[in-house]
C-alpha positions as CSV (number, residue, x, y, z in Angstrom):
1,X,84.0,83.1,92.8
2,X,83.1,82.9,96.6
3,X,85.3,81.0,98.8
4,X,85.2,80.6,102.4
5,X,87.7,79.5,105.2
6,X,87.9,75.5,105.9
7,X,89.0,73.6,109.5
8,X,92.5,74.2,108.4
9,X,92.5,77.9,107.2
10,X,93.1,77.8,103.9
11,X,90.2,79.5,101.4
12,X,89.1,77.2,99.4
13,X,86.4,77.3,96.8
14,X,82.2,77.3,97.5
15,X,81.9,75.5,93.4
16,X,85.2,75.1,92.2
17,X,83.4,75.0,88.6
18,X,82.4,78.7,89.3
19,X,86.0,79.5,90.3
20,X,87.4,78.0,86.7
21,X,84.8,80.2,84.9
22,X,85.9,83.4,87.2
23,X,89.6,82.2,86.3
24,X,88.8,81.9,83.1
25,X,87.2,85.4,82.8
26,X,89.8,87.2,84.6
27,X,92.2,85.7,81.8
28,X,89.9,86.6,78.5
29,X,89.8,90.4,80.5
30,X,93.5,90.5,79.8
31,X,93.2,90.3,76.5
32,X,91.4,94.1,76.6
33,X,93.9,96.7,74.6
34,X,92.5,99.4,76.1
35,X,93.7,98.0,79.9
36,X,95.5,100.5,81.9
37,X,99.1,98.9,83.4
38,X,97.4,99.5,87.1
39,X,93.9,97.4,86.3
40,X,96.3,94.8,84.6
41,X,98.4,94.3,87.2
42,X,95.2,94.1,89.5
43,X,94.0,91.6,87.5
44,X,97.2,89.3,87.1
45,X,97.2,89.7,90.7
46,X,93.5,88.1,91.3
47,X,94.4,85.4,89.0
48,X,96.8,84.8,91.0
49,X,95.1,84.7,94.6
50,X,92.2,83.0,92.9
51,X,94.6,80.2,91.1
52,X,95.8,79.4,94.4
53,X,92.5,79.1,96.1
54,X,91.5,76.7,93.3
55,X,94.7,74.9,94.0
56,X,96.7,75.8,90.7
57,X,99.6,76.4,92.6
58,X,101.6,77.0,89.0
59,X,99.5,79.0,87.4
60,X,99.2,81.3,91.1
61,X,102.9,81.2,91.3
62,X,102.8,82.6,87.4
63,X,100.7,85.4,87.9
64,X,101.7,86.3,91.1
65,X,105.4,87.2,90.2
66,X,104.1,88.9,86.9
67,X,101.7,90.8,89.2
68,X,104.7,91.7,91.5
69,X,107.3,92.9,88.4
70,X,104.2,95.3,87.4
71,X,103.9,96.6,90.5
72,X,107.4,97.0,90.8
73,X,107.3,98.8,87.5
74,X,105.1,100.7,88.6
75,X,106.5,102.2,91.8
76,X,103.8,101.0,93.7
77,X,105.5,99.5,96.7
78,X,102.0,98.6,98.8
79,X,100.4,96.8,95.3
80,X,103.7,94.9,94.9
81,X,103.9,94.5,98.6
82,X,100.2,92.8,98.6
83,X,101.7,90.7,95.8
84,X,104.2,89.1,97.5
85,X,102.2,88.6,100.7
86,X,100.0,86.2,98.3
87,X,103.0,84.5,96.7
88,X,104.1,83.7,100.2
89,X,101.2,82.7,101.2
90,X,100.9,80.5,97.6
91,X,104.3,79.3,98.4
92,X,103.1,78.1,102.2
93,X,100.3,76.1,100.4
94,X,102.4,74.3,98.2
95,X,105.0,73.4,100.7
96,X,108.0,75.6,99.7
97,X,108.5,76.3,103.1
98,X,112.1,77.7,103.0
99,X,110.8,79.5,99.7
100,X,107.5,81.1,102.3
101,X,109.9,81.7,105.3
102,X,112.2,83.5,103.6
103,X,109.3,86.0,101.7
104,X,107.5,86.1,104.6
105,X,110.6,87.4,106.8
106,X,111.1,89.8,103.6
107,X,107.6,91.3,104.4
108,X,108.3,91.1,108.2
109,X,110.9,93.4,107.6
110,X,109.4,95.9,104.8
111,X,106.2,96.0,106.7
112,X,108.7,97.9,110.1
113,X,110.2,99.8,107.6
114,X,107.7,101.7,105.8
115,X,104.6,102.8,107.6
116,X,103.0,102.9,104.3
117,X,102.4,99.4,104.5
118,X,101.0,99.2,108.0
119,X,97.6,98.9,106.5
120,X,98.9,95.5,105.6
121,X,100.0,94.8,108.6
122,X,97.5,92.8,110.2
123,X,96.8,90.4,106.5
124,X,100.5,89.7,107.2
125,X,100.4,88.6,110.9
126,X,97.5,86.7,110.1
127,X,98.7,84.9,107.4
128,X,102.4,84.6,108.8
129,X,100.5,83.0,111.6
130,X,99.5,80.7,109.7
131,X,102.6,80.1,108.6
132,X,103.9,79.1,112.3
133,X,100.9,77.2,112.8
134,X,101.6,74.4,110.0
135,X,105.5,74.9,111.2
136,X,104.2,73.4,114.4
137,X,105.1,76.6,116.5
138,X,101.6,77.4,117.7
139,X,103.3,79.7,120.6
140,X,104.7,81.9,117.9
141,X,101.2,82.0,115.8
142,X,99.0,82.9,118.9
143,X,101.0,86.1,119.2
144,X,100.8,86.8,115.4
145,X,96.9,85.9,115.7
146,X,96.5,88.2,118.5
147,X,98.7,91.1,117.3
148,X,96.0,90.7,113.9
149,X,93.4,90.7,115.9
150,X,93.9,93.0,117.9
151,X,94.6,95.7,114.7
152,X,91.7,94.2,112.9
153,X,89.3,95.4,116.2
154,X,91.1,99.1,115.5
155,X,89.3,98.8,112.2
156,X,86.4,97.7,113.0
157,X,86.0,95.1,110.2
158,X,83.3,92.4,111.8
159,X,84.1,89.8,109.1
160,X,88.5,90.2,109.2
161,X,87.7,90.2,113.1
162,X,85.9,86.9,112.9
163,X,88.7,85.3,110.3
164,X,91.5,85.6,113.1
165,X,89.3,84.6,116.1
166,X,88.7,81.8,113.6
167,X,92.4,81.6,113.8
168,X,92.9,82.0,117.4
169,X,90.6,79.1,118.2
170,X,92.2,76.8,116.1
171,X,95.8,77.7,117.5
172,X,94.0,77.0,121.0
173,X,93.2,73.7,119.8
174,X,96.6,72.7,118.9
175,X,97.9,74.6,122.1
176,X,95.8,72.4,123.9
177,X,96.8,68.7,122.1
178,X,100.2,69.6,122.4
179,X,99.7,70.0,126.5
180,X,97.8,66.7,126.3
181,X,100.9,64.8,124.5
């Protein structure tokens, strides 16, 4: 179930006949009695990123917001935080962009208001980035990017680090056709 990061940042699948197997086998694993309500929910919620990386945009959507009411259930704010990041993010793909927007200012807002989120912090610029990028607001993005970034070096993490330069380069480039239009 690899996946890298294409020209236009969005994951998308190394075999997409490996992700339908992994898909598949993260759904028969729900059918486990002896699952805990945690390791369910973390597996709803990987059907759910994994569904949208193999462009199921339904099935993702499904998962996600039964992955989010767990978590909610739960009293886990971060895991149903995480959740919703990823529905936003599902939402972006499939072009519900009022649907996004609002979720992703939802997050904005949860992520100032409870430091127990501000590990998430930096997945949320990146991805809210994003966001602004394919709004056509690449202004906006590049500070996203580099607020990421510049939390991702506090890490440490070589491989998020190199996801948002990946970022930052290709909100130069459309920085840089805008000035030439």
């Amino acid at each position: 179930m690899k996946w890298n990061v294409d020209d236009e940042l969005r994951e998308r699948p190394v075999s997409s006949e490996e992700m339908v197997e992994g898909l598949n086998f993260l759904m028969d694993c729900l059918n486990i009695d002896s699952l805990s309500i945690q390791t369910r929910a973390k597996i709803i919620g990987w059907i759910g990123v994994y569904a949208r990386i193999a462009k199921d945009y339904h099935l993702s959507t499904d998962y996600l917001k039964q992955a989010i009411k767990l978590y909610e259930d739960l009293g886990d704010a971060r895991g149903a935080f995480v959740q919703k990041l990823r529905l936003a993010c599902t939402w972006h793909w499939k072009g519900k962009i009022r649907e996004a927007g609002h979720l992703f200012h939802q997050l904005l807002q949860e992520v100032e208001q409870n430091e127990k989120l501000d590990g998430y912090r930096d997945f949320l610029y990146q991805h809210y980035g994003k966001f602004q990028l394919d709004r056509g607001k690449p202004e906006l993005a590049m500070n996203y990017f580099r607020e990421a970034l510049h939390i991702r070096e506090g890490k440490g993490d070589q491989e998020l680090i190199e996801t948002t330069k990946k970022c930052l380069h290709k909100c130069r480039e459309k920085l840089r056709h805008t000035e030439i239009l």
